[in-house]
C-alpha positions as CSV (number, residue, x, y, z in Angstrom):
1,X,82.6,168.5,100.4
2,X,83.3,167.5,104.0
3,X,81.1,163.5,103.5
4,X,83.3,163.4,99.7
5,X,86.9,163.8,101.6
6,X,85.6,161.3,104.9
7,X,84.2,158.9,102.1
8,X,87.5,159.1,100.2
9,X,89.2,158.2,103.4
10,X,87.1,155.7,104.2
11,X,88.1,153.9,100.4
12,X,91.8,154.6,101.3
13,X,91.7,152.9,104.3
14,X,89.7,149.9,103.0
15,X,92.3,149.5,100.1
16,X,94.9,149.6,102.8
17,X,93.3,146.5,104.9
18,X,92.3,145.0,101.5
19,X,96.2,145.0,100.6
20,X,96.6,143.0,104.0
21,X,94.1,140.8,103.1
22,X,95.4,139.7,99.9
23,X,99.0,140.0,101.0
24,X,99.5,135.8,100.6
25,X,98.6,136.7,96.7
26,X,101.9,138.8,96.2
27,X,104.0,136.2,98.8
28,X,103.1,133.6,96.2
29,X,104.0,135.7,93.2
30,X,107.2,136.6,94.6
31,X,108.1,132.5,95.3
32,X,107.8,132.2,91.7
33,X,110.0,134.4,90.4
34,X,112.1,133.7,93.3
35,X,112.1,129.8,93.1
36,X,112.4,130.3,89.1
37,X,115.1,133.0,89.0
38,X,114.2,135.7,87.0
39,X,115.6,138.4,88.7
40,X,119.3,136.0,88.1
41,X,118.2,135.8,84.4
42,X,117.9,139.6,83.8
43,X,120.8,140.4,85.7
44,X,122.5,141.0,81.9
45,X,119.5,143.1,80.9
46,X,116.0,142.9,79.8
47,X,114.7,139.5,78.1
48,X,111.3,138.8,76.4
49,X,108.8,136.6,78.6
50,X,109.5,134.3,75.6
51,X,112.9,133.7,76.8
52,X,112.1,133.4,80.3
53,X,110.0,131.1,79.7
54,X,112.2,128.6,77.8
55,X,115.2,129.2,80.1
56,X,112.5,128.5,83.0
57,X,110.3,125.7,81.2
58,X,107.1,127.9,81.9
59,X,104.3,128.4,80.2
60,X,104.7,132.0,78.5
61,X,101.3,133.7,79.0
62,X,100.7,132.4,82.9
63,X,105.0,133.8,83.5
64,X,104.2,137.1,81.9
65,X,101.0,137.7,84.2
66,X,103.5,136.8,87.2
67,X,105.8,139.5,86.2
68,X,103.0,142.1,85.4
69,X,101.9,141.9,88.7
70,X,105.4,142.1,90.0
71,X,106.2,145.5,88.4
72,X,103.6,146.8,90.3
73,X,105.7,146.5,93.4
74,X,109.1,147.6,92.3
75,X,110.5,143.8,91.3
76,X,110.5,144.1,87.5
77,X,109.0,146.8,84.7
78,X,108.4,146.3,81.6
79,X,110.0,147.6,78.7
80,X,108.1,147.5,75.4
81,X,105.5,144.6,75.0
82,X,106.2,141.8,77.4
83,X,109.4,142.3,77.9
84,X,110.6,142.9,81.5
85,X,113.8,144.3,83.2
86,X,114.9,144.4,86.7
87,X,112.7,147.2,88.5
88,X,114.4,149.1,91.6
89,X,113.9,146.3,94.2
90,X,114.6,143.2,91.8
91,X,117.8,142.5,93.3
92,X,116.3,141.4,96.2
93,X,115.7,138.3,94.4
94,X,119.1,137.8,92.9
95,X,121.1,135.4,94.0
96,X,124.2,136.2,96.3
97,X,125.0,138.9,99.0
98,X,122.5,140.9,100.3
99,X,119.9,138.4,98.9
100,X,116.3,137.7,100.2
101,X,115.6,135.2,97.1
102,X,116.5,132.2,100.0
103,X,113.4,133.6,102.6
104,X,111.1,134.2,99.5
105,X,111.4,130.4,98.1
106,X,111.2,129.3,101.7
107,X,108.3,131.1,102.7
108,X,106.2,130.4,99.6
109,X,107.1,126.7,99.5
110,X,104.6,123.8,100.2
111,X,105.8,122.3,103.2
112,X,106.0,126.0,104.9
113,X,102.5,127.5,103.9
114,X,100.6,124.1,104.9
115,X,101.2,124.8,108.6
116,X,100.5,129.0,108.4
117,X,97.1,127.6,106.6
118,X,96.6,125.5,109.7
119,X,97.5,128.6,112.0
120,X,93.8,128.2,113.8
121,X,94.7,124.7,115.3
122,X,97.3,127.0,117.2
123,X,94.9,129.5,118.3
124,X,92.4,127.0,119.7
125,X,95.4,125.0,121.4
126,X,98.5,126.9,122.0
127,X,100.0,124.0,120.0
128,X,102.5,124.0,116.9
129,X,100.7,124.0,113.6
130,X,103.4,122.7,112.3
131,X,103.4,119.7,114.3
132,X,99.9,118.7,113.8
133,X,100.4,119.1,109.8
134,X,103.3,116.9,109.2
135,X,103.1,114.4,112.3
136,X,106.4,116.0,113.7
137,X,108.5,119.3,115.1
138,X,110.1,121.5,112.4
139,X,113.9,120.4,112.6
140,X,112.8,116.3,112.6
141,X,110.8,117.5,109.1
142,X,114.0,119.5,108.0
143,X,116.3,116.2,108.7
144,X,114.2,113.9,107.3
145,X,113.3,116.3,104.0
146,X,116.7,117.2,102.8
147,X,115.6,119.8,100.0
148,X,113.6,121.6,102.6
149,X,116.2,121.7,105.0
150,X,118.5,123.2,102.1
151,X,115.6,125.5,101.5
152,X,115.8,126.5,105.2
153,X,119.5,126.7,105.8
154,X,119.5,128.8,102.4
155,X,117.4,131.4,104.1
156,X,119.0,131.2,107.0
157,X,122.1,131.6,105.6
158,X,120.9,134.7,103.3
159,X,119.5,136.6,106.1
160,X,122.8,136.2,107.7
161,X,124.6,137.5,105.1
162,X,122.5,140.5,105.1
163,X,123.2,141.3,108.8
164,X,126.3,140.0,109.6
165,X,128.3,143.7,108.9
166,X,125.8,145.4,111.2
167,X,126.3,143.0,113.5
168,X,130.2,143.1,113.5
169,X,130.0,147.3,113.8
170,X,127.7,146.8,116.6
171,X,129.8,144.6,118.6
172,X,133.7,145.2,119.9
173,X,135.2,141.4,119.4
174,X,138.5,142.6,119.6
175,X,139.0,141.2,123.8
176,X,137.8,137.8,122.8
177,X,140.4,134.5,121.6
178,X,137.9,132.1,120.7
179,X,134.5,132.5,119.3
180,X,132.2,129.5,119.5
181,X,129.1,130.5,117.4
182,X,126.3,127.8,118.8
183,X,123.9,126.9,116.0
184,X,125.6,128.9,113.6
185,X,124.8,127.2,110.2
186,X,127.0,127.5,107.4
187,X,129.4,130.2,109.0
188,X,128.4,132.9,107.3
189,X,128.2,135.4,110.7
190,X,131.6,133.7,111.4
191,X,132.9,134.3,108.3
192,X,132.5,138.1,108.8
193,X,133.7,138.3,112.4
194,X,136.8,136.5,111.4
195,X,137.6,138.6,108.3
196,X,137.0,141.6,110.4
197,X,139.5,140.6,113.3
198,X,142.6,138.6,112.0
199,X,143.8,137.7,115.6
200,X,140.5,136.1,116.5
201,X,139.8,132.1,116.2
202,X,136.5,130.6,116.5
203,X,134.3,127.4,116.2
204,X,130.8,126.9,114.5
205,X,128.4,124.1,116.4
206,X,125.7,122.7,114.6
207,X,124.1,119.4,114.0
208,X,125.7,117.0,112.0
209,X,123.5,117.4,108.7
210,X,124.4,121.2,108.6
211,X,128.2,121.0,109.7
212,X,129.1,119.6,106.4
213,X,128.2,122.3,104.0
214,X,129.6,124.8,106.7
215,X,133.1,123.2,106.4
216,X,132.8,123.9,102.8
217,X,132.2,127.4,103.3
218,X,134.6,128.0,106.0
219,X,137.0,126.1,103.4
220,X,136.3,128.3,100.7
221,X,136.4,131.3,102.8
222,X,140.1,130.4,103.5
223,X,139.2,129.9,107.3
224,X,140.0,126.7,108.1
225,X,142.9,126.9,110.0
226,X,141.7,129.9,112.3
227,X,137.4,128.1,112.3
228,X,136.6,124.6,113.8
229,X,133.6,122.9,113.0
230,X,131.8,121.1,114.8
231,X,128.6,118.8,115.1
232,X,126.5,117.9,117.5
233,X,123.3,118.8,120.0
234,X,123.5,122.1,122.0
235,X,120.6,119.6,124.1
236,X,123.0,118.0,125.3
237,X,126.2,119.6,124.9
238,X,128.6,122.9,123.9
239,X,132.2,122.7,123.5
240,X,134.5,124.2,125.9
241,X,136.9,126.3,125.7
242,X,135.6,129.6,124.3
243,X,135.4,133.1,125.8
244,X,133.1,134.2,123.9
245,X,129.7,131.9,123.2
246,X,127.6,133.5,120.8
247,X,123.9,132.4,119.5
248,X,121.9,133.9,116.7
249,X,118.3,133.4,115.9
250,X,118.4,130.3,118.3
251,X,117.1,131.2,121.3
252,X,113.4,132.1,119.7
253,X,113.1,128.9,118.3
254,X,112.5,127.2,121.3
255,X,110.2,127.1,124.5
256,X,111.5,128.8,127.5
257,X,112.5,125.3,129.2
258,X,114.7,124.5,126.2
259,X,115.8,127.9,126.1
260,X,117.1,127.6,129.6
261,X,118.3,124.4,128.4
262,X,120.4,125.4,125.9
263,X,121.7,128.4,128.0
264,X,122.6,125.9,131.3
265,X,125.0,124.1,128.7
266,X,126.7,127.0,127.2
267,X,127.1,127.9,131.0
268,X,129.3,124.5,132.0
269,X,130.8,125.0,128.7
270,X,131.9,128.9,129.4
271,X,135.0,130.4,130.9
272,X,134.3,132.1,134.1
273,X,135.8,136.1,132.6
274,X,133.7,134.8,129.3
275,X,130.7,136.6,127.7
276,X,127.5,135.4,126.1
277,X,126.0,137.0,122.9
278,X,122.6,136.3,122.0
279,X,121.8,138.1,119.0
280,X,117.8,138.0,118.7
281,X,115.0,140.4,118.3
282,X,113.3,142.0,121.4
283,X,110.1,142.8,121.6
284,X,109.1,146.2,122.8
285,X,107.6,146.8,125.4
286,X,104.7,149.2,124.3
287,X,103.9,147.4,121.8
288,X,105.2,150.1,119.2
289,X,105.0,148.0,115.5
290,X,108.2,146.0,115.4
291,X,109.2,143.2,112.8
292,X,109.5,140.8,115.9
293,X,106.0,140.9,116.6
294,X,105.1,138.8,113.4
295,X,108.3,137.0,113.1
296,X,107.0,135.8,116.9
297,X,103.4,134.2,115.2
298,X,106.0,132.1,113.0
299,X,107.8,131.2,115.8
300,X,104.0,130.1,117.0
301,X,103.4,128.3,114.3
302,X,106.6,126.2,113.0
303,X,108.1,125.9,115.9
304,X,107.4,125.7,119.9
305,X,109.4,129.1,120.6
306,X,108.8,132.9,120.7
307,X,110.1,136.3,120.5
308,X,111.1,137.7,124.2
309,X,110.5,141.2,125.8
310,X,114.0,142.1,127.5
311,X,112.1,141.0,130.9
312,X,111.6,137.9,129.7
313,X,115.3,137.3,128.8
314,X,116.3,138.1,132.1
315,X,114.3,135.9,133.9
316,X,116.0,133.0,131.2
317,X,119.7,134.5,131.6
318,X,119.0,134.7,135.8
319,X,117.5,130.9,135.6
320,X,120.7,129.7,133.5
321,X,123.1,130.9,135.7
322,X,123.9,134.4,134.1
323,X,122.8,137.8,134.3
324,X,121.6,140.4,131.3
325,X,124.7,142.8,131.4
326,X,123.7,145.2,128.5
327,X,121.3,145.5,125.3
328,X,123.6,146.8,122.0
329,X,121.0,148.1,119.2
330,X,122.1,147.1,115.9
331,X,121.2,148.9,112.6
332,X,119.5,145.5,111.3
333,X,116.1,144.5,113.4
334,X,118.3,142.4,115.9
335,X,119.6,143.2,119.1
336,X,122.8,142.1,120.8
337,X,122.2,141.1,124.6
338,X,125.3,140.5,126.7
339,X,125.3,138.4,129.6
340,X,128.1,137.4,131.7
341,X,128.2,134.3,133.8
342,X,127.1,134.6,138.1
């Protein structure tokens, strides 16, 4: 009795790792019916794979074993013979608020997957994969590649949405006048904070290929007159006048000499009562499981930053000219770490 239950613990825990190991098998899956938008299509009730496959110009048979796999995990079931419904986590995969459909097609597509297949070049050299796949650093590709880059601002924009209220419970933005959101993308953090606090005016910085699609959005969020927006580098420069200089998701995109970087030039840019938000995951210092700790091997791979432990921002803030003056939990996986100028 005793070797049956250790054997039948020894199977459980091999189906676990073996789940791990073919973990890219259900990322893949998920792009499809992400990037095809089937979750959208059956968002007025259950269709035939016959009908999703003419609305999505697929071949019938190969979509239906897609979906089949999906139910498995909660994105779809199906009701009756090949035909499929939303399951309890298709909405995911919908399009609009509180969407992860823009990280799903991102993650799964080409241009993203080649460098996380090339993830040993890192290991052996402490060099981006990324780079050494397409001949130059993730934000050149993005410029240069405009449907990636939509791809990637998408996601970006999506995973706002989704914390953008937590952030804005989280934080007290009430003593600020101006808010000047550096590298904010399409506004949609912005957009929130704004909506949230009438008297408040702010400013989104980006570079130049991002800033037009955020004056759209700031346009149609009827924020215009209360939201500047602006383009440029924060390499070289952040506009003035703000009291409060916020960042979000920035800072781990970039070495710790560019992080600096970017911090020095928020710091001529700051008033001397103003704050600094940086809104970024922080990786504990136990090493307890935490979301940042593989959101930090992406960061190893695309790009040439990383996640921080709170010691480690410190020692950026202290080099920058300002000092770590408190760490607010949110209820998403970020933290907000406020620093004040010294």
């Amino acid at each position: 009795m005793q070797n049956e239950k250790k054997s039948q613990l020894q199977q459980a825990l091999a189906d676990r790792v073996m789940e791990w190991i073919t973990g890219g098998w259900v990322q893949q899956a998920i792009y499809v019916a992400a990037k095809l938008g089937i979750a959208d299509l059956l968002a007025d009730g259950p269709k035939n794979v016959g009908e999703l496959a003419e609305a999505t110009e697929t071949h019938a048979p190969s979509l239906h074993r897609i979906l089949r796999a999906l139910c498995g995990i909660g994105l779809f079931r199906e009701e009756g013979e090949q035909r499929f419904a939303l399951g309890p986590l298709g909405s995911y995969l919908q399009s609009g608020a509180n969407s992860l459909r823009g990280m799903a097609i991102m993650m799964g597509e080409k241009w993203h997957r080649d460098a996380w297949s090339n993830i040993m070049y890192t290991v052996k050299t402490g060099k981006s994969a990324f780079q050494d796949v397409h001949g130059m650093g993730v934000f050149a590709y993005l410029e240069r590649h405009p449907d990636a880059g939509e791809q990637f601002n998408q996601a970006m924009s999506d995973m706002s949405n989704r914390m953008a209220s937590a952030l804005v419970r989280a934080y007290d933005f009430s003593p600020y006048d101006k808010v000047i959101d550096v590298g904010g993308g399409h506004g949609r953090l912005m957009t929130a904070i704004l909506n949230a606090y009438p008297g408040l005016k702010g400013a989104i910085y980006d570079v130049p290929a991002v800033i037009e699609g955020t004056r759209r959005h700031i346009a149609e969020a009827g924020l215009a007159d209360r939201c500047a927006c602006i383009g440029g580098s924060f390499f070289e420069s952040v506009p003035a006048g703000g009291d409060l200089y916020m960042m979000k998701n920035i800072i781990h995109d970039w070495n710790d000499e560019e992080a600096v970087a970017i911090f020095r030039n928020c710091r001529r840019a700051i008033r001397e009562d103003g704050k600094l938000l940086v809104i970024e995951m922080v990786v504990p210092a136990n090493n307890q499981p935490h979301p940042s700790m593989l959101i930090d091997l992406e960061m190893m791979i695309m790009a040439t930053g990383k996640e921080r432990t709170e010691a480690e921002f410190r020692t950026l803030f202290r080099r920058a000219g300002f000092e770590l003056q408190r760490i607010i939990p949110t209820s998403a996986a970020v933290s907000m770490l406020e620093a004040v100028p010294v």
